[in-house]
Backbone of each chain as ProteinMPNN parsed JSONL, in Angstrom:
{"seq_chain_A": "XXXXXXXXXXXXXXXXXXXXXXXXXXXXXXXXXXXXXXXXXXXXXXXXXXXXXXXXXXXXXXXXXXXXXXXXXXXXXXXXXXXXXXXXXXXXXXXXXXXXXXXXXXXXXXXXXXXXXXXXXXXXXXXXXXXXXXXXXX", "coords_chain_A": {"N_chain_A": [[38.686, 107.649, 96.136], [37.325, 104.839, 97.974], [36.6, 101.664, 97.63], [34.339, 98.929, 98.764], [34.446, 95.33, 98.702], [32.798, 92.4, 99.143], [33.93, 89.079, 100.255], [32.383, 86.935, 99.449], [30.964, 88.304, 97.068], [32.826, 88.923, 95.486], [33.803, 86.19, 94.86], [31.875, 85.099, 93.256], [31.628, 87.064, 90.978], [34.237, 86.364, 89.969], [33.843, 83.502, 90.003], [31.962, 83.307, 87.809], [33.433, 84.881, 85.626], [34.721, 83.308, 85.0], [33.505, 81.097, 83.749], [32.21, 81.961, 82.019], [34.444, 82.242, 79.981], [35.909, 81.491, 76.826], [35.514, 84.279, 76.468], [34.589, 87.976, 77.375], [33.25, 88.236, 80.473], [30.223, 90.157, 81.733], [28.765, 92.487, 83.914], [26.788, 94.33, 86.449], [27.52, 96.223, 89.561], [26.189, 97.285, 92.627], [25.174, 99.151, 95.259], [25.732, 101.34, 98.474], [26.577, 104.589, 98.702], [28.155, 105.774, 101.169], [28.418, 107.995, 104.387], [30.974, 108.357, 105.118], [32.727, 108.374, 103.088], [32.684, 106.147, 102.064], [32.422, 103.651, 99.277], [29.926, 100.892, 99.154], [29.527, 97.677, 97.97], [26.9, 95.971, 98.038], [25.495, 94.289, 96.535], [25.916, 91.646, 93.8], [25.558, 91.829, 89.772], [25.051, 89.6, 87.29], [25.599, 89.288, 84.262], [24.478, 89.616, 80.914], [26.904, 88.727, 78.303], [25.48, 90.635, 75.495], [27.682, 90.786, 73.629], [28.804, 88.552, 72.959], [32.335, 87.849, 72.895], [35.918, 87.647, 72.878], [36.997, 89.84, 73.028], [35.445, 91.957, 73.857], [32.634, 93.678, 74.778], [28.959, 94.526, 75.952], [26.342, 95.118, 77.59], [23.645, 93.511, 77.841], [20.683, 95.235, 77.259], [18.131, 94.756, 78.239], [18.319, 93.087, 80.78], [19.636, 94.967, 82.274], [18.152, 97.189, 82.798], [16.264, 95.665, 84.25], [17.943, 94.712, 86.257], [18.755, 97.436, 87.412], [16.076, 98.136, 88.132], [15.463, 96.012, 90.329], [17.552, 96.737, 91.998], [16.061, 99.197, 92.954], [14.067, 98.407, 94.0], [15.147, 97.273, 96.496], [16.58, 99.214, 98.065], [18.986, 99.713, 96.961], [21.585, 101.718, 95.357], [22.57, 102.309, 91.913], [26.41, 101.478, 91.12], [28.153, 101.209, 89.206], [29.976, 98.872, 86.652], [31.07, 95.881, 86.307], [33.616, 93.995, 84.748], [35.641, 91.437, 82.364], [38.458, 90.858, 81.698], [39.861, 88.598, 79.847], [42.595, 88.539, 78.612], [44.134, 89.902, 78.631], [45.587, 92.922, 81.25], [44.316, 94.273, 84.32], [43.606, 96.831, 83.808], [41.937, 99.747, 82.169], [40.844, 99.553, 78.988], [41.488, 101.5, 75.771], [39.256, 101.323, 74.557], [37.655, 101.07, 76.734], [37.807, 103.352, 78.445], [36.148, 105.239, 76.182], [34.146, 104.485, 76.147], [33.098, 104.595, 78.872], [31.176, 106.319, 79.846], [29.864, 107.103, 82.468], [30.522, 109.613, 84.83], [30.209, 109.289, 87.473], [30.195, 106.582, 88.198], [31.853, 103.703, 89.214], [34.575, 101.968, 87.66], [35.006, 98.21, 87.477], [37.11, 95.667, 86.501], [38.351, 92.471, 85.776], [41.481, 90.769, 85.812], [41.928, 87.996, 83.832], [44.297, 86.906, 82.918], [46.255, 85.762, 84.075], [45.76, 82.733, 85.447], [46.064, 81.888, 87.889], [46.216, 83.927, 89.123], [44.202, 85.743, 89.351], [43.206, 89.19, 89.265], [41.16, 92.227, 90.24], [40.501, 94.888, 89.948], [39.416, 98.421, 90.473], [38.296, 101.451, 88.983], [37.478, 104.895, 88.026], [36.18, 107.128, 85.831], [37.164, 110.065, 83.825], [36.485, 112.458, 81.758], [38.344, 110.736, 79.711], [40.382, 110.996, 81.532], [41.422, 108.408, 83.675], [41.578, 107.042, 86.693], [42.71, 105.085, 90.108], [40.77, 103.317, 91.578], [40.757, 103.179, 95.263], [40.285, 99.586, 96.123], [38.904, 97.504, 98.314], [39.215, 93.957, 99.445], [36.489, 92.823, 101.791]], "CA_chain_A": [[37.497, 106.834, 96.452], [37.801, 103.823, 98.788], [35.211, 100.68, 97.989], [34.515, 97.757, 99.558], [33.511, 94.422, 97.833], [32.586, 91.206, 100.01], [34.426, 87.923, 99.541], [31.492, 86.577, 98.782], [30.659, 89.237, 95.926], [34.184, 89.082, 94.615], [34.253, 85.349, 94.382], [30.57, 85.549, 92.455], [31.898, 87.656, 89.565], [35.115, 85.587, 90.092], [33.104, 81.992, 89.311], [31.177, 83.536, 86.366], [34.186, 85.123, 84.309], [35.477, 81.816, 84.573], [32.214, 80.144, 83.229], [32.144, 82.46, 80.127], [35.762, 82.472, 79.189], [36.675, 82.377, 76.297], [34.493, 85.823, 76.444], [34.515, 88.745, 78.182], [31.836, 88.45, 81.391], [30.179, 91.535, 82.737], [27.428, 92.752, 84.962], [26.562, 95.797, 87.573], [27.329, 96.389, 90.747], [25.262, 98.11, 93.637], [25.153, 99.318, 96.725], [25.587, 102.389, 98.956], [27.831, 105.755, 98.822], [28.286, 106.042, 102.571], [28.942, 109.651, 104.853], [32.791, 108.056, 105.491], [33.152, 108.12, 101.576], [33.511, 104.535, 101.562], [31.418, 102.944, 98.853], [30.047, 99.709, 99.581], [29.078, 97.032, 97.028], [26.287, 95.011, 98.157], [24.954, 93.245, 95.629], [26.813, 91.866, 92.063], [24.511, 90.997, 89.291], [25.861, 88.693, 86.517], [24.931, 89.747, 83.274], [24.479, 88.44, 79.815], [27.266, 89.827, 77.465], [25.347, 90.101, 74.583], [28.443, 90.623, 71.944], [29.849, 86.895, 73.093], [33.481, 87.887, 72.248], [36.583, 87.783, 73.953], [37.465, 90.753, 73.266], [34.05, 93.542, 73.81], [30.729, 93.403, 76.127], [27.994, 94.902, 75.832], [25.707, 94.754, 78.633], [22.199, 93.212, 77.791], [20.031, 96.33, 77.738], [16.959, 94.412, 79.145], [18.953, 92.546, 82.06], [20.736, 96.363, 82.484], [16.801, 98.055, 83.378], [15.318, 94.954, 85.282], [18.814, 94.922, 87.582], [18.045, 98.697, 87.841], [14.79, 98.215, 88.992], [15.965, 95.795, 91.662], [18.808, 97.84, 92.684], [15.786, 100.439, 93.088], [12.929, 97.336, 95.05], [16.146, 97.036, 97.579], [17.243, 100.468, 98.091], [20.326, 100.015, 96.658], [22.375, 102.614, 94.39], [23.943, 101.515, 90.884], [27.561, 101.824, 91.373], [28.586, 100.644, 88.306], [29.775, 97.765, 86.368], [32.265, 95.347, 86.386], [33.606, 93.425, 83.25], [36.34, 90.658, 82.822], [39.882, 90.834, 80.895], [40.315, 86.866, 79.622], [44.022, 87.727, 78.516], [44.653, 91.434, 79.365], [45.558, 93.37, 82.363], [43.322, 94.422, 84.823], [43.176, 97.972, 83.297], [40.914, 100.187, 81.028], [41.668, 99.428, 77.576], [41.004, 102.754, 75.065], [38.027, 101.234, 74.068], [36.957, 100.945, 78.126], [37.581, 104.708, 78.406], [36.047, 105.621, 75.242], [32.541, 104.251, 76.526], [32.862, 105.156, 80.123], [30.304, 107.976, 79.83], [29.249, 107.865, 83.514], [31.427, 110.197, 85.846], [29.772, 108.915, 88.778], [30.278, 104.842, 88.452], [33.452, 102.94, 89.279], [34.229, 100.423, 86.814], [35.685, 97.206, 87.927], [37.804, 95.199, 85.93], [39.149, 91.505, 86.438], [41.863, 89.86, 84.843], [42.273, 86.403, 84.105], [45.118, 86.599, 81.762], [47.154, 84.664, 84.919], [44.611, 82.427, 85.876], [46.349, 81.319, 89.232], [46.054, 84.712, 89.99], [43.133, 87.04, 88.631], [42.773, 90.63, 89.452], [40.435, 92.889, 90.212], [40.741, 96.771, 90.404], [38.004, 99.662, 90.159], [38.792, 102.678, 87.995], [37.253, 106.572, 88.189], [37.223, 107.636, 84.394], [36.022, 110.888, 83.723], [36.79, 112.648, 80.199], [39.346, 109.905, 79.324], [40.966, 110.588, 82.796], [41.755, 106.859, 85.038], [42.082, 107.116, 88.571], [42.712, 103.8, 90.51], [40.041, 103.628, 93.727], [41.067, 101.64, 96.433], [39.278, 98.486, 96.351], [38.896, 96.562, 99.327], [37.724, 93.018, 99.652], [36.087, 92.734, 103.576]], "C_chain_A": [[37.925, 105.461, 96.962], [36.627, 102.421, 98.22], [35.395, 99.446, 98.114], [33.784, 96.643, 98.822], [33.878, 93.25, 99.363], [33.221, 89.863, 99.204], [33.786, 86.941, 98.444], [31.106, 87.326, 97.12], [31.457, 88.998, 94.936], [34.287, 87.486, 93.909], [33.24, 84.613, 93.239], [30.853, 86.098, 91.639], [33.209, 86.956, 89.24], [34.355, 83.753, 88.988], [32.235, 81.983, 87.693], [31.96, 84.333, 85.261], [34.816, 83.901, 84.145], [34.662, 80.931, 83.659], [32.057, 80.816, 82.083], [32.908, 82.11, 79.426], [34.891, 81.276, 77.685], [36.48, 84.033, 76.205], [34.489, 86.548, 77.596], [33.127, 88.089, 79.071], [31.419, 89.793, 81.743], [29.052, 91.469, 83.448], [27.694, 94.371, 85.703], [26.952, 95.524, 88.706], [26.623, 97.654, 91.555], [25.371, 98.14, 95.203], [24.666, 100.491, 97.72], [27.032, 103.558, 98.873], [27.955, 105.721, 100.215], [28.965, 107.459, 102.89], [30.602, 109.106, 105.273], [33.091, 108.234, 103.851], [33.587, 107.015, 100.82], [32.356, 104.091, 100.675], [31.468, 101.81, 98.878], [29.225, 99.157, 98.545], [28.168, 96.057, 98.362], [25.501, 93.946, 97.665], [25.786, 92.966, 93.849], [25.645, 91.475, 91.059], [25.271, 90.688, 88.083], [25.319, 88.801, 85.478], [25.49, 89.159, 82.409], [25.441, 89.861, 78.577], [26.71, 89.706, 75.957], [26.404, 90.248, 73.339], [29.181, 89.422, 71.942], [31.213, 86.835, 72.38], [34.162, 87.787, 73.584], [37.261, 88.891, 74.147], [36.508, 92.197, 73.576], [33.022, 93.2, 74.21], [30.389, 94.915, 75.672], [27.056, 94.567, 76.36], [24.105, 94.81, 78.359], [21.188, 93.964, 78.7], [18.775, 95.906, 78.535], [17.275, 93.448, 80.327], [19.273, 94.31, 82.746], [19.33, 97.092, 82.942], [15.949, 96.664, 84.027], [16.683, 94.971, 86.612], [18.449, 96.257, 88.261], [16.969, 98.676, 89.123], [14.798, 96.886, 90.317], [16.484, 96.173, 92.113], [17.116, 98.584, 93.851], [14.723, 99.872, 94.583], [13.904, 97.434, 96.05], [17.136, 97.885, 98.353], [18.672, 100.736, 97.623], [20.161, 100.838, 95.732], [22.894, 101.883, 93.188], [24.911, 102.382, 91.115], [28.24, 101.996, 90.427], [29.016, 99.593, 87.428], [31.498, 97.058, 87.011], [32.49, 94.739, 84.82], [35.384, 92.151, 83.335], [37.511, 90.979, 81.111], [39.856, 89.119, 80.531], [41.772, 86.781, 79.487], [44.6, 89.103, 78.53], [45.075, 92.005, 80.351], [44.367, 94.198, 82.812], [43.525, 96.186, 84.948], [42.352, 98.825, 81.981], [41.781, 100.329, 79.94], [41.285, 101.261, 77.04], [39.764, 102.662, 74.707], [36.994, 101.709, 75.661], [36.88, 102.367, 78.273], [36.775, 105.427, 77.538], [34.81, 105.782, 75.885], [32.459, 104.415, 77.955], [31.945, 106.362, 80.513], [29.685, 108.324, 81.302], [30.332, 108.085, 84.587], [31.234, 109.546, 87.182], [29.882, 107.547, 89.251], [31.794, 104.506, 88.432], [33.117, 101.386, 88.215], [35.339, 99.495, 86.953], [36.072, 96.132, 86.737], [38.767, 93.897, 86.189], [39.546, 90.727, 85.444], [42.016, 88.313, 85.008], [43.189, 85.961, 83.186], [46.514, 85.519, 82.371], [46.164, 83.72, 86.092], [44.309, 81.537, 87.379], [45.943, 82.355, 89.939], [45.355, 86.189, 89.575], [43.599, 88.054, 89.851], [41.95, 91.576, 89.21], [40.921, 94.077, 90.75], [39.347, 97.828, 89.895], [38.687, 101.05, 90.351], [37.618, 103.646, 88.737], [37.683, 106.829, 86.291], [35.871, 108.45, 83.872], [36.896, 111.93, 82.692], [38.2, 112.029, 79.838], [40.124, 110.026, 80.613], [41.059, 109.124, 83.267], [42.091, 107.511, 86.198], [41.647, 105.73, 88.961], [41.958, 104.403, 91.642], [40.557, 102.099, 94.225], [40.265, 100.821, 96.85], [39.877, 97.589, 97.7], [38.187, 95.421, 99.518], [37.903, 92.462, 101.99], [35.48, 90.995, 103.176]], "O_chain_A": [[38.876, 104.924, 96.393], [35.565, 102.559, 98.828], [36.382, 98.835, 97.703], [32.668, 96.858, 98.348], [34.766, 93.276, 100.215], [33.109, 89.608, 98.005], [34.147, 86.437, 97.381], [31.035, 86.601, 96.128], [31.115, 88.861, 93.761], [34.7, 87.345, 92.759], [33.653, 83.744, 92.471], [30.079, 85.644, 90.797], [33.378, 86.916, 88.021], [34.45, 83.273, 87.859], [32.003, 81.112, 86.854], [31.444, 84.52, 84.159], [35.407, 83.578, 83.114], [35.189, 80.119, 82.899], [31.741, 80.174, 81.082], [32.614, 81.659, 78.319], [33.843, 80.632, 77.632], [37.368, 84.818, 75.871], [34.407, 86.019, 78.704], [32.168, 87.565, 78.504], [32.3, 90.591, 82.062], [28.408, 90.429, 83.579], [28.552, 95.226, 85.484], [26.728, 94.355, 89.021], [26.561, 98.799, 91.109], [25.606, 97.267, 96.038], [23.46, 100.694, 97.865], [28.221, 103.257, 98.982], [26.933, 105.038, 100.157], [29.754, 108.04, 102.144], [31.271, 109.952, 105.866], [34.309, 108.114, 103.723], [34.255, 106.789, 99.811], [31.251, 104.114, 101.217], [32.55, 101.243, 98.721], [28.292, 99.832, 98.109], [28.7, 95.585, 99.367], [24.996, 92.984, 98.244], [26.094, 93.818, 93.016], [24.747, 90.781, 91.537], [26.167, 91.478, 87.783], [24.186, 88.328, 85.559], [26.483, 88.437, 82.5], [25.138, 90.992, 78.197], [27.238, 88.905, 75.187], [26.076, 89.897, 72.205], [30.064, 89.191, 71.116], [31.405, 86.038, 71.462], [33.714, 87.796, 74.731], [37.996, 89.092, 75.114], [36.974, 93.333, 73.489], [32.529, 92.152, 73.795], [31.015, 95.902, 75.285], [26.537, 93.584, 75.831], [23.404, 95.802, 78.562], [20.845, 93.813, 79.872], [18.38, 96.639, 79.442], [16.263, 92.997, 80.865], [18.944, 94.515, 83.914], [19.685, 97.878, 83.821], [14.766, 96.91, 84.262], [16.379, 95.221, 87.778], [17.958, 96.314, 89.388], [16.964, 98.978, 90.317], [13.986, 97.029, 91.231], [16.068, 96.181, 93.272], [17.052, 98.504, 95.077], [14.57, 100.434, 95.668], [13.251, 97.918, 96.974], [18.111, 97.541, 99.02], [19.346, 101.74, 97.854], [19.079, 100.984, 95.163], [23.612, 100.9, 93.365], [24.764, 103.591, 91.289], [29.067, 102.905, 90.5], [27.947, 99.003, 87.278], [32.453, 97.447, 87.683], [31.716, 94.959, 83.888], [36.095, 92.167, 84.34], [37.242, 91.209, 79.932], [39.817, 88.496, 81.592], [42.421, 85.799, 79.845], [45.822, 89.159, 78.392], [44.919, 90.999, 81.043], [43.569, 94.724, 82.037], [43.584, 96.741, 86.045], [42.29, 98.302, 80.869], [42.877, 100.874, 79.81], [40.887, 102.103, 77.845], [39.083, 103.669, 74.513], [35.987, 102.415, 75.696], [35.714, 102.758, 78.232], [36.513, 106.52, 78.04], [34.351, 106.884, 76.186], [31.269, 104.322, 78.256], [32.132, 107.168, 81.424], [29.133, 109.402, 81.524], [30.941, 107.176, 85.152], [32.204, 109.32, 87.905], [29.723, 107.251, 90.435], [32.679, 105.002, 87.735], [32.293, 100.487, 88.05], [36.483, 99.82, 86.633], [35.126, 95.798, 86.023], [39.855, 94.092, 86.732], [38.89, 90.161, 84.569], [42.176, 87.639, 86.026], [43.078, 84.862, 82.641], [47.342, 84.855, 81.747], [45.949, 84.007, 87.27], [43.343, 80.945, 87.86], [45.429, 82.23, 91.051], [45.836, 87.321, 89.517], [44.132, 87.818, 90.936], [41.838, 91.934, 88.038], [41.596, 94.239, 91.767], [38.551, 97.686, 88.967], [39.3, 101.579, 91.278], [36.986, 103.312, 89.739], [38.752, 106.773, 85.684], [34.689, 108.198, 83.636], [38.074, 112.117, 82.999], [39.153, 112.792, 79.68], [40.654, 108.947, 80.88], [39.999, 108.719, 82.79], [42.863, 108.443, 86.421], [40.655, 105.167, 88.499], [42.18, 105.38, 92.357], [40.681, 100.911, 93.928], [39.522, 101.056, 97.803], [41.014, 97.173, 97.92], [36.972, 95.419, 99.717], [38.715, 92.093, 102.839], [35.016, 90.283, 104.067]]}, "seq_chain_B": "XXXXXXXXXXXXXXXXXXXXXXXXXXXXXXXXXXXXXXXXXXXXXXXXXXXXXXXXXXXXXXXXXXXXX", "coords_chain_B": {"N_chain_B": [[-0.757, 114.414, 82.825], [0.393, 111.738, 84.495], [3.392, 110.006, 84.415], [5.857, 107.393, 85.3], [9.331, 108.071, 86.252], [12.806, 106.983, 85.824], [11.531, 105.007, 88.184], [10.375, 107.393, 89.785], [7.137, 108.677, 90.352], [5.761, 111.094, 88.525], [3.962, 114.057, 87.282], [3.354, 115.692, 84.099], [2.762, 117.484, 80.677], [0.647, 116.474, 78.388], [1.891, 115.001, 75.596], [3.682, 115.186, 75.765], [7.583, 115.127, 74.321], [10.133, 112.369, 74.459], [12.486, 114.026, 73.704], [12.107, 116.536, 75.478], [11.585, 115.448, 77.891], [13.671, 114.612, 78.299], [15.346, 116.624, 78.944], [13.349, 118.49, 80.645], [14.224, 117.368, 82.78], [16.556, 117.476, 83.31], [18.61, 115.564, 82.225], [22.013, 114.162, 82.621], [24.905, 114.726, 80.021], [23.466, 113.853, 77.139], [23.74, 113.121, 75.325], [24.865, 110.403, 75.106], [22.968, 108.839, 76.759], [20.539, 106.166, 76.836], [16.891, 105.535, 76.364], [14.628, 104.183, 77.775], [10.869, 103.018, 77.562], [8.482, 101.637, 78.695], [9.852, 99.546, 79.148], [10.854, 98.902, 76.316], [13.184, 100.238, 73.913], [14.214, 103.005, 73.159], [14.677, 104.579, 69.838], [17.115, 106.883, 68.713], [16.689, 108.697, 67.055], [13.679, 108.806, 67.269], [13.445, 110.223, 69.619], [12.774, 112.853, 69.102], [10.24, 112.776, 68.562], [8.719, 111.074, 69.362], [5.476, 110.572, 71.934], [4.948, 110.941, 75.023], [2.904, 108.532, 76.863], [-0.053, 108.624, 79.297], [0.939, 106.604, 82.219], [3.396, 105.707, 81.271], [6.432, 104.143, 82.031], [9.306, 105.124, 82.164], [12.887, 104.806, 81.914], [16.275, 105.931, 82.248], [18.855, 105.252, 80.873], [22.515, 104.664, 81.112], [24.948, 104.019, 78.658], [26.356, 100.501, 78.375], [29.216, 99.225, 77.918], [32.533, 97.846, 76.387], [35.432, 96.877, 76.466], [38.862, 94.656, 76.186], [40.617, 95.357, 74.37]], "CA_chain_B": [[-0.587, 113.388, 82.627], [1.293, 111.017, 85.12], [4.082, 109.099, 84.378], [6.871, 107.212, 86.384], [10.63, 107.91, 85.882], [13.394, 105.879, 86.869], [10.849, 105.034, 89.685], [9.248, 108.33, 90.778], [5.764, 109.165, 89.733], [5.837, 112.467, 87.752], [3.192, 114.47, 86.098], [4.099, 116.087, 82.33], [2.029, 117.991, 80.115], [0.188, 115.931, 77.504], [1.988, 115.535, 74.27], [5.792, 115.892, 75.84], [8.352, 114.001, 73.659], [11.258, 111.743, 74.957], [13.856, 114.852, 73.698], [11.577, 117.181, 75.745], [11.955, 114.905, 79.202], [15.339, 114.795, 79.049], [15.242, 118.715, 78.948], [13.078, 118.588, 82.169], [14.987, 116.334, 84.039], [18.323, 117.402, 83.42], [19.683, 114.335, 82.214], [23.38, 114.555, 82.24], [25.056, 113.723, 78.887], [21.98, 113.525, 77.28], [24.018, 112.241, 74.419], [24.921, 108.995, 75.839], [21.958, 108.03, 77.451], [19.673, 105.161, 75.703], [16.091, 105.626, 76.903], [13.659, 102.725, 77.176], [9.916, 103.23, 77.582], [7.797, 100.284, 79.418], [10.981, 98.65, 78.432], [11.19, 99.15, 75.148], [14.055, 100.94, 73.733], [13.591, 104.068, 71.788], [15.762, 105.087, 69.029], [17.583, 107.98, 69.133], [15.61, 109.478, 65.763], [12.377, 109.248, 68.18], [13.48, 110.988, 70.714], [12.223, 114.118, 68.777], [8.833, 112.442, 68.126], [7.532, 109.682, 70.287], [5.17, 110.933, 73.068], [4.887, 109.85, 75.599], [1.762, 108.422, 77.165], [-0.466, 107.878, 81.206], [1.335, 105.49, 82.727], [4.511, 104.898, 80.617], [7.56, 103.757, 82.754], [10.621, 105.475, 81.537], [14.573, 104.962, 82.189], [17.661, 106.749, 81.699], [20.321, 104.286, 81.308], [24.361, 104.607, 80.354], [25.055, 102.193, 77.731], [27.342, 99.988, 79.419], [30.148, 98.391, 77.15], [33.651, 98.332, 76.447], [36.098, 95.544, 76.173], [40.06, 94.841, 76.496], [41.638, 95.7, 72.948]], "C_chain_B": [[0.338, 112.615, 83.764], [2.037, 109.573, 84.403], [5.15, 108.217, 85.228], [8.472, 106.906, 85.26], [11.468, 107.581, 86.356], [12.712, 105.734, 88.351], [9.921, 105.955, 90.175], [8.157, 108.89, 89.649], [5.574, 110.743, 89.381], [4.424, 112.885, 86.836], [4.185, 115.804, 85.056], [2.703, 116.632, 81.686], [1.844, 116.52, 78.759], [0.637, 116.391, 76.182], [3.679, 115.475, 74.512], [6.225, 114.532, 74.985], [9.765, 113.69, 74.604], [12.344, 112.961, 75.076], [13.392, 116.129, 75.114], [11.798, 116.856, 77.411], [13.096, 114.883, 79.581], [15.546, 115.791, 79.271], [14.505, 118.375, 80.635], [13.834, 117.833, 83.044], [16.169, 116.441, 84.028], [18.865, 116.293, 83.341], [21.216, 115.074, 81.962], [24.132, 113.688, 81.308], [24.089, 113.358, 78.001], [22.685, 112.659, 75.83], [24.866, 110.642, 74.176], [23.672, 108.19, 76.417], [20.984, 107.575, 76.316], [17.972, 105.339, 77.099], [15.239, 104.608, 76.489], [11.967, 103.406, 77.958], [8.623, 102.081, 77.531], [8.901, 99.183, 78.393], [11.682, 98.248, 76.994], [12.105, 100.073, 74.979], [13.962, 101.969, 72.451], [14.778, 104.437, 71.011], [16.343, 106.262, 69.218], [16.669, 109.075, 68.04], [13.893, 109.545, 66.729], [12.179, 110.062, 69.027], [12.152, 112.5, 70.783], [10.697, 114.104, 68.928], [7.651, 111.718, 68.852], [7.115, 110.5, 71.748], [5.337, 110.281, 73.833], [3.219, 109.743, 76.352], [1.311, 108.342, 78.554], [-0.018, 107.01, 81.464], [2.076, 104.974, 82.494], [5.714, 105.075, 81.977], [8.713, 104.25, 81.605], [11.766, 105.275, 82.52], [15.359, 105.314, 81.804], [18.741, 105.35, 81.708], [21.606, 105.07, 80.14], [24.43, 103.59, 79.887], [26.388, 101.887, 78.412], [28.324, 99.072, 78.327], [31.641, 98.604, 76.944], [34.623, 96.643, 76.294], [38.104, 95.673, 75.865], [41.048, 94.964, 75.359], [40.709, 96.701, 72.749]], "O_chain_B": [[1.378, 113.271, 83.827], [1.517, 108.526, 84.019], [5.127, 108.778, 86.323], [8.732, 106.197, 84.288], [11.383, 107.687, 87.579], [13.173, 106.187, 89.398], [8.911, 105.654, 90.811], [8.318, 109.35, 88.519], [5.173, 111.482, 90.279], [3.945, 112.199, 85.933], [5.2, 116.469, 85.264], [1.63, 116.242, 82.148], [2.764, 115.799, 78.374], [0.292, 117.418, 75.597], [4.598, 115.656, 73.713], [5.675, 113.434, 74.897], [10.336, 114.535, 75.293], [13.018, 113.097, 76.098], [14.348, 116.603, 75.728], [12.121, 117.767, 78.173], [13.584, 115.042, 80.7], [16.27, 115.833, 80.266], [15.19, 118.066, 81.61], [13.767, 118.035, 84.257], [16.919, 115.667, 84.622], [19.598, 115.892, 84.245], [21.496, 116.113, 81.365], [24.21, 112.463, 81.406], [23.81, 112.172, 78.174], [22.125, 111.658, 75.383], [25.286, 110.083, 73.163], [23.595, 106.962, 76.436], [20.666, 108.18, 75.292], [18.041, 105.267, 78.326], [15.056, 104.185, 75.347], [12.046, 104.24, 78.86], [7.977, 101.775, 76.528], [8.751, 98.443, 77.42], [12.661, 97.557, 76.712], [12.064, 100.947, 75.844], [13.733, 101.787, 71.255], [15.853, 104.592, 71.591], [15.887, 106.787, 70.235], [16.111, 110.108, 68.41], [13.153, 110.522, 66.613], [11.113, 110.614, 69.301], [11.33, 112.951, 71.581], [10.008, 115.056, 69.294], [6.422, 111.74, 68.911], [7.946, 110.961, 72.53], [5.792, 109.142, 73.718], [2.462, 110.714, 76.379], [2.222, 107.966, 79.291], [-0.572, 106.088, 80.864], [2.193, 103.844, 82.968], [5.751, 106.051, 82.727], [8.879, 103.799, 80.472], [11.663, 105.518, 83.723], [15.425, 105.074, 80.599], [19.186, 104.715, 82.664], [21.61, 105.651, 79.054], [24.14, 102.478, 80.327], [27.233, 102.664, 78.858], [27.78, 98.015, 78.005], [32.041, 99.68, 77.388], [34.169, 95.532, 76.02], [38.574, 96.703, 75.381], [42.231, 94.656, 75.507], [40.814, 97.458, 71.784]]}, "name": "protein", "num_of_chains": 2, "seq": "XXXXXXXXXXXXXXXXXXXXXXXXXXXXXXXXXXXXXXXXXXXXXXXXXXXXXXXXXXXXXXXXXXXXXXXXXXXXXXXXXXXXXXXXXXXXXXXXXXXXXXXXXXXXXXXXXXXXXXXXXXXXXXXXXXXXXXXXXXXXXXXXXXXXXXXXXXXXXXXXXXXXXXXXXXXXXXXXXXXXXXXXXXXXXXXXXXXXXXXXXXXXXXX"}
């Protein structure tokens, strides 16, 4: 799986794991599957983690069905989420796999454990499987 | 009865319960998914019980969480 995030997009979930730290940030992303198989993020939405730790999110179930229902006003697709590492690498912990229950969403992941030089990557995790998709920022 | 699910306007027999919709609709995973009902969030012990009513707004969502330890 190939997907595409916008500078803009990237530097938008970028500015707001910075503004939580010490705490995980998360949110959704949305967009379109496209007939090339490229999925394209077009919109990020910045969500409220309600377990305010730095180590575990939990994506504020009534932010998580009004994004929805914009996704749905704007024809976009949910894609999936994203979520932020503060002092980890920018891979799925056991816990991140554990709760991954949807086959169909890429879940994006950005560290800031080198904070000159975060990272972002978007996973595939389907019965504890990982697969890295090739993220692209356009 | 008409209701709307994630979005599309559906009619349902009068009387169906939450466990009963997920059955028609093929949710996938049905044991993951948190269902909310004009935004309210139903327990999982309701599922069995709570009708549903004309005009309720239902959603399927994936609980979304996870964290780096």
């Amino acid at each position: 799986m190939r997907i595409e995030i916008t500078r803009d997009d990237y530097n938008k979930i970028l500015e707001y794991a910075r503004q939580e730290l010490p705490n995980e940030a998360c949110g959704l992303i949305a967009g379109t599957d496209g007939d090339d198989g490229v999925r394209r993020i077009e919109k990020v939405y910045l969500l409220t983690n309600i377990d305010h730790s730095n180590e575990h999110f939990s994506i504020d179930p009534k932010e998580h069905i009004q994004s929805i229902k914009d996704m749905r006003s704007n024809g976009l697709k949910p894609l999936g989420n994203w979520h932020s590492h503060p002092e980890s690498p920018s891979r799925p912990s056991e816990e991140d796999k554990r709760l991954a229950y949807d086959k169909d969403a890429s879940y994006m992941i950005l560290s800031l454990m080198d904070d000159n030089n975060p990272v972002l990557n978007s996973f595939h995790v389907e019965d504890g499987i990982v697969t890295k998709e090739e993220l692209k920022q356009i | 009865m008409t209701i709307t699910v994630a979005g599309t306007k559906k009619e349902i027999e009068n009387g169906t319960t939450i466990a009963q919709l997920i059955e028609l609709e093929n949710v996938e995973s049905p044991e993951y998914v948190t269902v909310s009902v004009n935004e309210e969030f139903a327990t999982r012990d309701e599922f069995e019980t709570l009708e549903l009513n004309e005009g309720d707004e239902v959603e399927f969502l994936y609980f979304m969480g996870g964290g780096q330890r």
